[in-house]
C-alpha positions as CSV (number, residue, x, y, z in Angstrom):
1,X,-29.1,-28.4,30.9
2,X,-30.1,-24.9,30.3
3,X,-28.1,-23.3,32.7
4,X,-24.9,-25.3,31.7
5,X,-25.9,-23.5,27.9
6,X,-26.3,-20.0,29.6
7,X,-23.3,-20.5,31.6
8,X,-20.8,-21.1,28.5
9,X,-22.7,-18.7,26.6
10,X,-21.9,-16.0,29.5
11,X,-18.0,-17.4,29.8
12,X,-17.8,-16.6,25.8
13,X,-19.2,-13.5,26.3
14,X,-16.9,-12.2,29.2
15,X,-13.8,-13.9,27.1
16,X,-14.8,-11.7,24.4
17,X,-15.4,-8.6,26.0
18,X,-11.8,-8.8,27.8
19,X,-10.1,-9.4,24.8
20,X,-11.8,-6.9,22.4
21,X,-9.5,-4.2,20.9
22,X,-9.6,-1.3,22.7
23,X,-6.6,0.8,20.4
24,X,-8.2,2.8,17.1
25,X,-7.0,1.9,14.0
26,X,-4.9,4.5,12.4
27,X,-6.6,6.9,9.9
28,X,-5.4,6.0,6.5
29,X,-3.0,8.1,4.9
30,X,-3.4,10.7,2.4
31,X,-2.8,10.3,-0.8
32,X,0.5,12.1,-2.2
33,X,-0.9,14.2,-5.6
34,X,2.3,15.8,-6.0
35,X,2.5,13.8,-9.6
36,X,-1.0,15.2,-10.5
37,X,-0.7,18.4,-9.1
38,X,-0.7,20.1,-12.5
39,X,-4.2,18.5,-13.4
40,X,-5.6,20.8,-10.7
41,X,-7.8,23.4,-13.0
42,X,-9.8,23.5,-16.4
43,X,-9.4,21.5,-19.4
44,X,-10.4,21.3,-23.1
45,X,-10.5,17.9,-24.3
46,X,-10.8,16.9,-28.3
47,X,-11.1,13.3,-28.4
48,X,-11.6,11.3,-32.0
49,X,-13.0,8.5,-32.6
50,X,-11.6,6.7,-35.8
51,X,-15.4,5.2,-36.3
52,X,-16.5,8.8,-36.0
53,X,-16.6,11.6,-38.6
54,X,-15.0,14.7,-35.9
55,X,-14.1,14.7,-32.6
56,X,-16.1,15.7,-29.5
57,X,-15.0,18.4,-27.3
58,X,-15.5,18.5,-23.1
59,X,-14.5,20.7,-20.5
60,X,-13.0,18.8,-17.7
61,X,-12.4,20.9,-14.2
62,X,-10.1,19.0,-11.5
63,X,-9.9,20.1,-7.8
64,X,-8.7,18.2,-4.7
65,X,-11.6,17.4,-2.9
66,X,-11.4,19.2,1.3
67,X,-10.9,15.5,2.8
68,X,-7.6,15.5,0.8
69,X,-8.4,12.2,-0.4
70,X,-9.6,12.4,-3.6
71,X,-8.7,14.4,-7.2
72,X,-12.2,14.8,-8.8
73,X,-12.8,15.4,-12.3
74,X,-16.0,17.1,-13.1
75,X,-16.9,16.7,-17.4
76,X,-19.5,18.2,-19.6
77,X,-19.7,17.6,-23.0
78,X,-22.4,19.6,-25.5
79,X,-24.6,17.6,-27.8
80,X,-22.9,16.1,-31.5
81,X,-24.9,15.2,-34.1
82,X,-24.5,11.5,-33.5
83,X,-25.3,11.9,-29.3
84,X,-27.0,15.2,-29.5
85,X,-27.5,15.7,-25.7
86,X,-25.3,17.1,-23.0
87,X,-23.5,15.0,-20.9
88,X,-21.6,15.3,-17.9
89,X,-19.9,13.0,-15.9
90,X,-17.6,12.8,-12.5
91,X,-14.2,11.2,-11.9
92,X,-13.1,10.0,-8.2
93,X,-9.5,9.5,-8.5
94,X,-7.7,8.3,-5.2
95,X,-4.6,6.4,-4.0
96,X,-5.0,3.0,-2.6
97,X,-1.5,2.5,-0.4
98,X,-3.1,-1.1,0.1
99,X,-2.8,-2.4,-3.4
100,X,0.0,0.1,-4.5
101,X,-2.1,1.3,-6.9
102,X,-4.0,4.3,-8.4
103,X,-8.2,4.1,-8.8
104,X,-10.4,6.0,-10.8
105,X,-14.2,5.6,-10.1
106,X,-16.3,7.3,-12.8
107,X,-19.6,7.5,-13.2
108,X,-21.9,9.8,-15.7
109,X,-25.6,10.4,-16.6
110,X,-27.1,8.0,-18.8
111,X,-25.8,5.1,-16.3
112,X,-22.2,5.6,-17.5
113,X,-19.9,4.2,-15.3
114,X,-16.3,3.0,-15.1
115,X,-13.5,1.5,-12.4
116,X,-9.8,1.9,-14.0
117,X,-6.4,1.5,-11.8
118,X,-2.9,2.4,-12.9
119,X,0.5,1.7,-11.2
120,X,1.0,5.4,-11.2
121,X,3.2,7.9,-13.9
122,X,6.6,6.4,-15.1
123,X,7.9,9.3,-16.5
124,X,5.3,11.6,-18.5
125,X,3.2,8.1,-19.0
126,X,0.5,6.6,-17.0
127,X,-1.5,4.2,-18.2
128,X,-4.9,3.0,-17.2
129,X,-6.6,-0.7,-16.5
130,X,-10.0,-0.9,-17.0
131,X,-11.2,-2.9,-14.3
132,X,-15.0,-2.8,-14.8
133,X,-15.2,-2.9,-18.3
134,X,-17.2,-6.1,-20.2
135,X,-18.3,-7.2,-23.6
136,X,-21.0,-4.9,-24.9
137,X,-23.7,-5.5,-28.0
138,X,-20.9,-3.8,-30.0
139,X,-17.2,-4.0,-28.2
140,X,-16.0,-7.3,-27.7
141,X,-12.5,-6.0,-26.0
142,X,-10.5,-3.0,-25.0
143,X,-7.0,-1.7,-24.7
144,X,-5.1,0.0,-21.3
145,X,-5.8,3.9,-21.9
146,X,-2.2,5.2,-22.0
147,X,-2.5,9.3,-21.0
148,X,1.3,11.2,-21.5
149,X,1.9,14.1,-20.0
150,X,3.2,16.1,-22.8
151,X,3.5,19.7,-20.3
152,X,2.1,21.1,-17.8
153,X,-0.4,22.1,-20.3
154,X,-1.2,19.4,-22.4
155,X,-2.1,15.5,-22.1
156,X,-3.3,13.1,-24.4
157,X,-4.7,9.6,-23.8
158,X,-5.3,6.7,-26.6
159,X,-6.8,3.6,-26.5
160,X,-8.6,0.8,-28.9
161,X,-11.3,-1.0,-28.6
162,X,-12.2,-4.1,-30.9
163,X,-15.9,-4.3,-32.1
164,X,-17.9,-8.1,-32.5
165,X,-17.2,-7.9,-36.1
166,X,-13.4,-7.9,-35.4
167,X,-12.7,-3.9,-36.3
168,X,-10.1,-2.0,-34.2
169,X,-11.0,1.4,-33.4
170,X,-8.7,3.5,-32.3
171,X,-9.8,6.6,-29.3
172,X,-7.5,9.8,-29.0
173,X,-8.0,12.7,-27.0
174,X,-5.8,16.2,-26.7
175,X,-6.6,18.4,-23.5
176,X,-5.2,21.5,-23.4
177,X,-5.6,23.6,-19.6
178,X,-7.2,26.6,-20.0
179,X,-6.6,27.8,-16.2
């Protein structure tokens, strides 16, 4: 009985081996950044919080990563009165050809982190799903981020979020490229 085992065991395994794949699978594509080609380079970023007595102001620095496969968004913000530490943070931003869709992996100290997609710009507008986004002790939803192109010098981006007690809060942000 135990040979007839190791003999179907050994057919399988010479079946297998004979009809394994032998051609590579094609390197995905690269994504096409031509539409955010004029991120590349510094920003200044005022965003305003309606909850929140001024805005806060970041420097945001874009460059195409040397793989070709990513736009990566390095942020540091100084300390505000009501957060008064620096912060910094990273955004991956990528094509995925598979889904048709835009991703933007973000992460930041503190344990901040974020996955957003977007069908891509229509127009001078592109706007952002938060993907990874839940409930928190304070937010019980959240709008898509809409960001417009206003030049090749200026964006802005708004959203809302709703708090548990039911107030909407709405987010704007101006970034202006310095270089």
């Amino acid at each position: 009985m135990l040979s007839v085992v190791a003999a179907c065991v050994m057919t399988g395994s010479v079946a297998f081996a004979q009809t394994m794949e032998t051609t590579p699978i094609p390197k995905p594509a690269k994504p096409d950044f031509s539409s955010m080609q004029f991120m590349v380079g510094t920003w200044s970023c005022s965003t305003k919080s309606a909850r929140r007595p001024a805005p806060y102001l970041a420097t945001t620095t874009y460059t195409l990563d040397s793989t070709g496969y990513w736009l990566i968004g390095k942020t540091e913000s100084k300390p505000i009165p009501w957060f008064p530490y620096p912060s910094a943070g990273t955004d991956w931003i990528t094509y995925d050809a598979d889904t048709g869709r835009w991703i933007d992996v973000s992460v930041s100290d503190y344990g901040g982190y974020d996955l957003a997609s977007s069908k891509g710009w229509k127009g001078n507008v592109m706007v952002w799903h938060d993907l990874a986004a839940a409930p928190g002790k304070d937010v019980k939803s959240s709008t898509d981020t809409t960001t417009t192109k206003v030049s090749a010098t200026k964006m802005t981006a708004v959203s809302t979020f709703t708090t548990v007690k039911g107030k909407a809060v709405g987010v704007k942000s101006i970034c202006t490229k310095e270089s």
